[in-house]
N, C-alpha and C positions, 0 to 999 in steps of 0.2 A: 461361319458355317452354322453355329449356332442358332443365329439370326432367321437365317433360311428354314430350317430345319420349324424353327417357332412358327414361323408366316405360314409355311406349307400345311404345316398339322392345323392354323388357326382355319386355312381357305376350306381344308377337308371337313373340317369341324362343320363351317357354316353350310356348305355343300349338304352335308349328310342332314343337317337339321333343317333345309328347307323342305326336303321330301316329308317332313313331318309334321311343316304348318298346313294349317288347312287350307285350301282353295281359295282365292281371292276371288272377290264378286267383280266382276264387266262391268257392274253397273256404279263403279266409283273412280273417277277420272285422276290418272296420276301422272305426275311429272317425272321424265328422266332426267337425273343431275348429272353432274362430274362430281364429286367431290375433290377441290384442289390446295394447293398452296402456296399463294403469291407472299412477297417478303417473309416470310418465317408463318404465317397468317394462314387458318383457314378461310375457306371460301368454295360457295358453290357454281357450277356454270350448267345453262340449261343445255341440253344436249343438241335444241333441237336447234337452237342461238349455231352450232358449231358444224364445221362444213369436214373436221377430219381431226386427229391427234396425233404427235411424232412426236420420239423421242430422241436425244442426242444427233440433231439433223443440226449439222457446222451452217451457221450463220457467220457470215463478212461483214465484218465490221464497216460505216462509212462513217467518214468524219463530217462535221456541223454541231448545231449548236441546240439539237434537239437531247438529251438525258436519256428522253424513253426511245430512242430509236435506236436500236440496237445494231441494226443494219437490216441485210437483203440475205435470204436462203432460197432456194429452189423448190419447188412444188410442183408437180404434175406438167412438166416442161414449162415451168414460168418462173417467174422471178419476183416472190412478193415481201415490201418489207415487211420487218420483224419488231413489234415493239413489245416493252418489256410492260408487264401489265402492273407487277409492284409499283411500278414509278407513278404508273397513271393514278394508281389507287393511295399514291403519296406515302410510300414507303422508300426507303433507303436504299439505292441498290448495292447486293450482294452476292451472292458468286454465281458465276454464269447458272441461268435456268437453265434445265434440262428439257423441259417439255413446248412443245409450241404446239397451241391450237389456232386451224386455220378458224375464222370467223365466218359464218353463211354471211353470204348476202356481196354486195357492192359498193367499194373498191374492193375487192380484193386484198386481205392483213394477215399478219399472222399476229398471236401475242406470243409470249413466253413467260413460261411460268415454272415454278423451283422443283413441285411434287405434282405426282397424281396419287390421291389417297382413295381412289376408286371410282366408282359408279352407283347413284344412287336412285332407286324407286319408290316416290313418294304420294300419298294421295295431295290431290291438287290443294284440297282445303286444309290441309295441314302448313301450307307455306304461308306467312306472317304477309300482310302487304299494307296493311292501315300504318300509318305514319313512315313506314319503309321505302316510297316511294318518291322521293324529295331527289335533290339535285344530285350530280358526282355518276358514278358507271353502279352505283348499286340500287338494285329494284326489289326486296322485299328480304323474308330472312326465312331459314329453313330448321326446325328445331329438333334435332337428333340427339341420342341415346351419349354420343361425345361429346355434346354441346351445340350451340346454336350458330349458323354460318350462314352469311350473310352471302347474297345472288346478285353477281356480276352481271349485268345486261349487257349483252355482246353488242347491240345496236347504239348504246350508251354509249360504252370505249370506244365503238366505231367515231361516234360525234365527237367524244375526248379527243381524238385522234385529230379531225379533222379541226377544231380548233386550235389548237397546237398546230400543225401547218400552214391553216389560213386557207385564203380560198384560191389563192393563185399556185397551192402546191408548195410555197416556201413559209418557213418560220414565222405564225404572226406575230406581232410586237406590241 
């Protein structure tokens, strides 16, 4: 209760102190994040990469021989798998994620992931992308007041994804 009681006074805190920063100019382009937490790990996701958020939505398990596949949950009358995005990002898996975000774009995926540590708004030239751009599902790095978290690219995992399946839809080898 305690807990709550801190979070609540911390959100009214920032609330009350944003009516007191001054007006942000239009004329400086910024990025919406997620701020999140795959394997115990922060990490940021672009918002605009992400097609919706749910929380504690039951995902079924399937059996195979894929780690990151979590299984199949339901979405908007459909039925899309669910992979786990620590794994992709080569972390260990650990106890059920709570959170899935669906991925914009096509096939249609969800990932799963452990926290949501919020929502963030950043000017666009603040995000790091010189040497951050190289292989793996990460595409640049974001550098905040908590530390520095590196940017998930949804299109990325999308590709992770489909090599780890293969092109016929089964496990490549």
């Amino acid at each position: 209760m305690t807990e709550v009681r801190s979070r609540l006074t911390e959100l009214r805190t920032a609330f009350d102190r944003s009516f007191a920063e001054p007006l942000r100019s239009h004329d400086v382009a910024m990025v919406e994040l997620l701020a999140v937490r795959a394997g115990g790990r922060p990490y940021a996701l672009r918002l605009s990469q992400t097609s919706g958020m749910y929380p504690d939505r039951p995902v079924t398990a399937l059996p195979g021989p894929l780690p990151a596949l979590l299984g199949v949950a339901g979405f908007r009358g459909g039925i899309l798998p669910v992979y786990d995005l620590a794994a992709l990002l080569g972390h260990p898996a650990g106890d059920r994620p709570r959170w899935l975000v669906l991925a914009a774009g096509h096939p249609p995926l969800a990932f799963a992931l452990g926290e949501l540590d919020g929502h963030l708004r950043v000017a666009a030239d603040t995000i790091l992308t010189e040497g951050h751009e190289g292989a793996g599902c990460l595409r640049g790095m974001v550098p905040l007041p908590g530390g520095t978290r590196p940017i998930v690219d949804m299109p990325a995992a999308r590709a992770a994804v489909q090599r780890l399946i293969g092109p016929e839809g089964g496990p490549s080898t």
